[in-house]
C-alpha positions in Angstrom: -61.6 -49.5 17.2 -58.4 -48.6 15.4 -59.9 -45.8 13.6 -61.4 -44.4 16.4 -58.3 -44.4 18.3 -56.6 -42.8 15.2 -59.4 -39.9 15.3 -58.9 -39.4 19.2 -55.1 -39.5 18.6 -55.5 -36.7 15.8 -57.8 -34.6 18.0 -55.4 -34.7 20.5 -52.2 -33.8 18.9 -54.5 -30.8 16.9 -55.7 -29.7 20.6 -52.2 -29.4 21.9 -51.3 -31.5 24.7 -49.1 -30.1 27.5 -45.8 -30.5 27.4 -45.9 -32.0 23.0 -46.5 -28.8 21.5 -43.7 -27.8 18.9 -41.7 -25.0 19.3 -42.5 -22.2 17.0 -40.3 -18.9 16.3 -41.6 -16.0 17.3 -42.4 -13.7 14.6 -40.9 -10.7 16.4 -37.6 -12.5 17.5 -34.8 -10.5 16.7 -36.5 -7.2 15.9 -35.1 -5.5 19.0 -31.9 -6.6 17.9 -32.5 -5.2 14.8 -33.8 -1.7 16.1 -30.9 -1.1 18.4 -28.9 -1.3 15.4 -30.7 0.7 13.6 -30.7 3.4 16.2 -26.6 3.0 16.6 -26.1 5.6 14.0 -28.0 8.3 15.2 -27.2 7.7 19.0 -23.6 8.1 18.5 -24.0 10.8 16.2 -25.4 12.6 18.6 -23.5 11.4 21.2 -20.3 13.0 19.4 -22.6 16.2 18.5 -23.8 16.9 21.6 -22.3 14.7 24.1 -18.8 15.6 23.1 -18.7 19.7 23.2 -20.5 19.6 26.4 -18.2 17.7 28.2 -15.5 19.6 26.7 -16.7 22.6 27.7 -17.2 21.6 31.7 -13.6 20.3 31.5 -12.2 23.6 30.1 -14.5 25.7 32.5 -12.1 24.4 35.6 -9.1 25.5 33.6 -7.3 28.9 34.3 -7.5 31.4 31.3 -4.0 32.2 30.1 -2.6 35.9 30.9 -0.6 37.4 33.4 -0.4 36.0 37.2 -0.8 38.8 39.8 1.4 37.3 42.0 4.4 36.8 40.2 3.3 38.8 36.8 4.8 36.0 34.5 2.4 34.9 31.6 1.0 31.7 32.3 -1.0 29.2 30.5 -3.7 27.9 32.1 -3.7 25.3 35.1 -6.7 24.4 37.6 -9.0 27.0 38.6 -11.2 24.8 40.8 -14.6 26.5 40.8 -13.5 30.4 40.7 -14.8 30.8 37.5 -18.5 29.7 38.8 -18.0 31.9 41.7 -16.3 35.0 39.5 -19.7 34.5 37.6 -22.2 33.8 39.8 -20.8 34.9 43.7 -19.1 37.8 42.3 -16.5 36.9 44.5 -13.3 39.3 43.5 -11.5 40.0 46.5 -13.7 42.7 47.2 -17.2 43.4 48.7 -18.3 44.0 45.4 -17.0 43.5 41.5 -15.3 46.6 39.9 -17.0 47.6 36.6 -15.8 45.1 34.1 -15.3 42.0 35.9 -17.0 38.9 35.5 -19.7 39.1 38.6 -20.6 42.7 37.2 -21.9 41.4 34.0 -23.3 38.0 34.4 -26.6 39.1 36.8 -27.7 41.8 34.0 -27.2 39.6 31.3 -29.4 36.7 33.3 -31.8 39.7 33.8 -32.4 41.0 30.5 -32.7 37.3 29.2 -35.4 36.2 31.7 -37.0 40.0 30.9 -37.1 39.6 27.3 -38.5 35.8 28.0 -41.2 37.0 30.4 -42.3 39.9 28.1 -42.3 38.3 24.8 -43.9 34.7 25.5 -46.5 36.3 27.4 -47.7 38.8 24.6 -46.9 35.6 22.1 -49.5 33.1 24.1 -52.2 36.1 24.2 -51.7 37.5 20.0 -51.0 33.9 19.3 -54.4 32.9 20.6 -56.3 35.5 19.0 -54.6 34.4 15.5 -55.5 31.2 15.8 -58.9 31.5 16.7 -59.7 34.2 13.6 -57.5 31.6 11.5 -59.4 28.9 12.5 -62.5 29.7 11.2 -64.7 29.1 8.1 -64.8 32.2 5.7 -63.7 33.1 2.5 -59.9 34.2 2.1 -59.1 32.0 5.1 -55.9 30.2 3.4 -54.8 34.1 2.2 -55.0 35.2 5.5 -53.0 32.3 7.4 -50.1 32.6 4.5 -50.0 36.1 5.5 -49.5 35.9 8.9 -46.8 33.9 8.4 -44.7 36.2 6.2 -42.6 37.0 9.4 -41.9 34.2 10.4 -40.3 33.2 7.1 -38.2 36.3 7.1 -34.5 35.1 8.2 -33.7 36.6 11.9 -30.5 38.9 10.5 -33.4 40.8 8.2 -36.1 41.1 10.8 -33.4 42.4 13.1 -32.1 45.0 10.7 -36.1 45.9 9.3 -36.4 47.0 13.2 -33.2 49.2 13.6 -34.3 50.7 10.7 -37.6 51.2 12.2 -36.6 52.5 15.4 -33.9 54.8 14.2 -34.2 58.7 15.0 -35.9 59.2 11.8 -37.7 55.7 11.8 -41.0 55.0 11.5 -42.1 54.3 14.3 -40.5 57.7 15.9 -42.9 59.1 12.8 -46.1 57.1 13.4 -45.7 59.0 17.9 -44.2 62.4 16.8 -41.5 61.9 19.1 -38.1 61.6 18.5 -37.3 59.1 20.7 -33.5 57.3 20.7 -34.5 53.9 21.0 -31.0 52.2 21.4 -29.7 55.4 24.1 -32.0 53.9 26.8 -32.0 50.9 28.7 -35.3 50.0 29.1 -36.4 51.8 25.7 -33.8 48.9 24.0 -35.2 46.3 25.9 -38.8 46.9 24.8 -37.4 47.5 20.8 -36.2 43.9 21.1 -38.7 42.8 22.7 -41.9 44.2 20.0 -39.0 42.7 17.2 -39.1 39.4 18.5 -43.0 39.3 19.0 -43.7 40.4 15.5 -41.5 38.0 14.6 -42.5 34.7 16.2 -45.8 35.1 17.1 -47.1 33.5 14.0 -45.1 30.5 15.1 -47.2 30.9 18.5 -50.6 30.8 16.1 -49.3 27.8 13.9 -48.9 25.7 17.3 -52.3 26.4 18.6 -54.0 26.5 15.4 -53.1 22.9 15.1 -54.7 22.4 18.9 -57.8 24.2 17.7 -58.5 22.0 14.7 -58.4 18.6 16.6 -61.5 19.7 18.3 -64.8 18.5 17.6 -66.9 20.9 16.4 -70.4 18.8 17.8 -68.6 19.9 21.1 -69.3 23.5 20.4 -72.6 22.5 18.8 -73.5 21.2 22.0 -72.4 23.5 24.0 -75.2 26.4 21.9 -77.8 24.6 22.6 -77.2 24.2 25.9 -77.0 28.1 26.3 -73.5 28.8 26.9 -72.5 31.9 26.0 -69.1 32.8 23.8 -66.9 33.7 26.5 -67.7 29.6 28.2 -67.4 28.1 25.2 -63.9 29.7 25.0 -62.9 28.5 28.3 -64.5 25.9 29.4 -64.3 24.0 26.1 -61.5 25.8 24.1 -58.7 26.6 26.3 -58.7 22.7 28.5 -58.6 21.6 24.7 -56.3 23.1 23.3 -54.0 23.4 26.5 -51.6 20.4 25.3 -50.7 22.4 22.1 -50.5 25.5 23.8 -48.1 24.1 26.1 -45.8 22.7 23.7 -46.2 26.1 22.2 -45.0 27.9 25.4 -42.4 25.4 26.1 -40.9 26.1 23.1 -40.8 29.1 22.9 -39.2 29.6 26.2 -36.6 27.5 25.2 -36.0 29.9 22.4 -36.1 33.0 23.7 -33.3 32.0 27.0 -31.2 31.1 24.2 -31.6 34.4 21.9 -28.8 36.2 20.1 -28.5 37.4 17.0 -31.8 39.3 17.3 -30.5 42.3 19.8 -27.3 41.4 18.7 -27.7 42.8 15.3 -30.3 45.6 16.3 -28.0 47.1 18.6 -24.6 45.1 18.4 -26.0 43.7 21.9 -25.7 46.7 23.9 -28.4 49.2 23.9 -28.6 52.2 26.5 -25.2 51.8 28.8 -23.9 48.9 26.8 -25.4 46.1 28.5 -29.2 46.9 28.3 -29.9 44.4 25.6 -27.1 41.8 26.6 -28.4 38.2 27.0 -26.1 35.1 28.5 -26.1 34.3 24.8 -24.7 37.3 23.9 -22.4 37.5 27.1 -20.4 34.0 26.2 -20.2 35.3 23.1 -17.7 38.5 24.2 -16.4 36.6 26.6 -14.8 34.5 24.3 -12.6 37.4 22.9 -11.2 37.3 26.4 -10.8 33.9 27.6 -12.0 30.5 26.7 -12.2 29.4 29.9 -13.9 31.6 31.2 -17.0 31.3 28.7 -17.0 27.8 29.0 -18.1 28.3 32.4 -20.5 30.9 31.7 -21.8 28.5 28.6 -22.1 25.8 31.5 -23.8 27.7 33.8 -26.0 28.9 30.9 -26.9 25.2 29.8 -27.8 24.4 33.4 -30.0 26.9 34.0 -32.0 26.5 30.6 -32.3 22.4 31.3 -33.4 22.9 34.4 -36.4 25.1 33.0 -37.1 22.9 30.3 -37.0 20.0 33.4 -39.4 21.9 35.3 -42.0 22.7 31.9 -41.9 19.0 31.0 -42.4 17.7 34.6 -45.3 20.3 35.4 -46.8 20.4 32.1 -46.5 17.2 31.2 -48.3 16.2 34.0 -51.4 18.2 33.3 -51.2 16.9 29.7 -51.8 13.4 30.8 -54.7 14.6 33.1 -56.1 16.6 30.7 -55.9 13.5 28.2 -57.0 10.9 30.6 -60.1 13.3 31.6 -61.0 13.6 28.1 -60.7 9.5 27.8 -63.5 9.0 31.3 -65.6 12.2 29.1 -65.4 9.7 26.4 -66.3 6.8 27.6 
């Protein structure tokens, strides 16, 4: 009877009753502790990086640039400005019906307009060439790894040379003046400049476009193409009924970034042509406009810089709100397709 009662007593406290079971530590107790300070560091490095100059520069943008007042013409330094230099920028709101040559409202809309021009043009003809490399780069022959280290030679090349390989290229006596018998002033014209830049920065960064989407192309299953023969579909379905949904998540980290990229561009047309081209402001991007602006007040181009950083978060906002909705469709389609 005892040892029975023993046995029952063991089988019981090895079963677990409610409310006698011994408190044991978690094995992950304390690890978030541990990766918050782990992450410390970098958060208030980047914090002070990013956080600080950025803040600065919103504070200085409602801050009067020092020079001469019109009303009194004393020299004075600074003071609040309220929002005139948004609306100097953006309104062009002078005093008159229109800005005078030279002021700030005459020279922030072309610089937003060559930016979103050269953005347009070049991401567009990047997406298309960037395709077609990685699909040839992608497949199985002989000389493949040759062929993908040469495509990206340009990309390796520094900006500063690529920019001054292309002035060379479309001077007067350039090449490229050679290769259509036409002497053709390539920096005189506005729209002549713009495309120069333009065909720069696509020789330049579409291998970058390529590398992106080769990497989308070789996650794909080649039974799906397999598949897909014997069925009877034809090259041009197999490219975009199989291809392009699978290789759309890559591709649109590809555009994404390169958007980002090219609304931010500067020392390309900056070098090529000292970012004029054709009346002096053909080839001027926002970059490009803070950038002089500086020389004339600080203020000033901190608004400008703020305006600039507004408008390029809101785009990269809009890309990873759109897009990366359709990348969890496209993922969770492929999950049901799975299963």
């Amino acid at each position: 009877m005892t040892v029975t009662s023993g046995v029952a007593t063991g089988e019981a406290a090895r079963a677990g009753a409610p409310g006698r079971q011994p408190k044991r530590k978690s094995l992950h107790a304390g690890e978030g502790r541990r990766g918050t300070l782990l992450v410390l560091p970098t958060i208030i490095a980047l914090a002070v990086v990013i956080g600080y100059p950025i803040v600065r520069a919103i504070v200085m943008s409602f801050q009067k640039d020092a020079g001469l007042d019109p009303a009194t013409g004393l020299f004075v330094s600074g003071g609040n400005a309220g929002f005139s230099n948004y609306t100097h920028w953006l309104l062009q709101k002078c005093g008159d019906v229109k800005c005078p040559p030279g002021t700030l409202g005459s020279q922030f809309w072309p610089a937003m307009f060559n930016t979103v021009f050269l953005t347009v043009i070049t991401v567009a003809f990047e997406v298309v060439l960037g395709m077609a490399f990685a699909l040839v780069m992608n497949g199985a022959f002989r000389g493949r790894s040759l062929l993908r280290a040469s495509v990206l030679v340009p990309w390796a090349i520094p900006t500063a040379v690529t920019a001054k390989l292309w002035a060379f290229m479309f001077a007067t006596a350039g090449v490229v003046n050679a290769i259509l018998h036409r002497q053709i002033i390539w920096g005189s014209g506005e729209w002549t400049s713009r495309f120069a830049v333009a065909i720069a920065d696509i020789w330049k960064t579409t291998p970058f476009m390529a590398l992106l989407i080769l990497a989308g192309l070789q996650i794909i299953p080649g039974e799906v193409y397999e598949a897909a023969r014997v069925d009877g579909a034809s090259a041009w379905q197999r490219f975009t009924q199989i291809t392009l949904p699978l290789v759309r998540p890559a591709l649109m980290v590809a555009v994404l970034f390169r958007t980002l990229d090219v609304l931010r561009i500067f020392d390309l047309p900056q070098i090529m042509f000292q970012g004029g081209g054709g009346s002096g402001n053909a080839t001027t991007t926002l970059s490009i406009r803070v950038d002089k602006q500086i020389r004339a007040g600080f203020n000033s181009a901190a608004a400008l810089s703020t305006i600039t950083f507004v408008f390029i978060f809101l785009v990269a906002y809009l890309f990873v709100k759109v897009l990366g909705a359709n990348v969890i469709q496209t993922q969770q389609a492929q999950q049901k397709g799975t299963i």
